[in-house]
N, C-alpha and C positions, 0 to 999 in steps of 0.2 A: 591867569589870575582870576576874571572873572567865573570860570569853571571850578575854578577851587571855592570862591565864594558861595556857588548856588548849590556848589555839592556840601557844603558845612551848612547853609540851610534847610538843606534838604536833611539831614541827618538828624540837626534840631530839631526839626519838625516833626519826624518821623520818631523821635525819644520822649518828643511830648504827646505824640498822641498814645503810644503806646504806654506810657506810664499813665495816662488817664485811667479812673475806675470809669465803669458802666455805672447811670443811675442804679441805685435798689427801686424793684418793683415796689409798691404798696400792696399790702394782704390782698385789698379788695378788689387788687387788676385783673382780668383774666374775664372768662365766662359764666354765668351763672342761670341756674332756671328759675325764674319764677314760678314757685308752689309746681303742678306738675309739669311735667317737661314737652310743652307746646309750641315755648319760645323760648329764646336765648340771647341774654342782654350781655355785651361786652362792655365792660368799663375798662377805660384806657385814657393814660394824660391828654388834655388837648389845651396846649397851652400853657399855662402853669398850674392850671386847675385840674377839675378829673370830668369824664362826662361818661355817658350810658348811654348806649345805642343799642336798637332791636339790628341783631345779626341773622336770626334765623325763624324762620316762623312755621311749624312744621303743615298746616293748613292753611295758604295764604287764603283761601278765601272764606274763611271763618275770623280774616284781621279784622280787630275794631276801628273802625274810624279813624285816620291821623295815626297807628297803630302799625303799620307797614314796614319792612326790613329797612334799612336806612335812618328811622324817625328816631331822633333823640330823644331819651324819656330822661336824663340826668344834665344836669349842665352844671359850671360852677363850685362841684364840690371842694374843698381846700382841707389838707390832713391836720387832724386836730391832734391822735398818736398814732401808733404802730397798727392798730385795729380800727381805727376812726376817720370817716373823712365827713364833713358838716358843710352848713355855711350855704350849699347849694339849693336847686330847687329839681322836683320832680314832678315831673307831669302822668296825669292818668289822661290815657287817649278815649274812654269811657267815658268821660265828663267835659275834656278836652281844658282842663285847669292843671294850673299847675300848684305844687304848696311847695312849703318851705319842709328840709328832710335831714336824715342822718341816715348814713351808713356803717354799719360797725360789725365788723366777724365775732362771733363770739367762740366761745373757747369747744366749742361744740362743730366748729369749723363753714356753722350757718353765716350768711347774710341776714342781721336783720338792717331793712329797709324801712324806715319812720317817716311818714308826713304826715306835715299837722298847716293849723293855722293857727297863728296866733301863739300857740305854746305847746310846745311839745308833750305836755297833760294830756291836752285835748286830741292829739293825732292818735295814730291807726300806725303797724306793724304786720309785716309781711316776714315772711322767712324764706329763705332763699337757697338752694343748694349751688354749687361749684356745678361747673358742664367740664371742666379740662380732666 
């Protein structure tokens, strides 16, 4: 009896994981270079949110400061649509500040990367290719 029991849970179990979907990626998960192709920032969930981390740096020792494979340059993002993720903050390892940003693919298949202070008027735009 007891074997019949664990093997019917065992069956459920295995019906419901197998009927799960996999998350959908967000557009903006994956690899990307900043401007030319020196370094490589992975953006990937961490947590419910999204972050950016330097994966690759093709000259470690031309990193800037705080700027080394491991260092989080995104934290916090949260998806606003299908091409958007906001809400977060981005750090330049150059100044070692971080601003408030947006990320958003445009139909052109770029990353642009936005931070600003204060208002996204006043911020600065980068563009960004895919590395995958």
């Amino acid at each position: 009896m007891r074997t019949r029991i664990l093997y019917s849970l065992f069956l459920l179990g295995s019906t419901v994981l197998l009927s799960m979907k996999p998350a959908a990626k967000h557009i903006t998960e994956g690899n990307w270079y900043p401007g030319v192709q020196t370094s490589k920032i992975t953006i990937a969930p961490c947590g419910n949110k999204y972050c950016g981390t330097i994966t690759w740096i093709k000259d470690p020792s031309k990193a800037i400061k705080n700027g080394e494979v491991g260092a989080v340059i995104f934290k916090d993002f949260s998806i606003v649509d299908k091409q958007t993720l906001e809400g977060g903050k981005i750090y330049d390892p150059r100044n070692n500040k971080w601003y408030s940003g947006r990320l958003k693919v445009g139909s052109d298949g770029k990353l642009e990367v936005r931070g600003w202070v204060g208002m996204p008027t006043f911020g600065k735009s980068m563009h960004w290719t895919r590395a995958n």
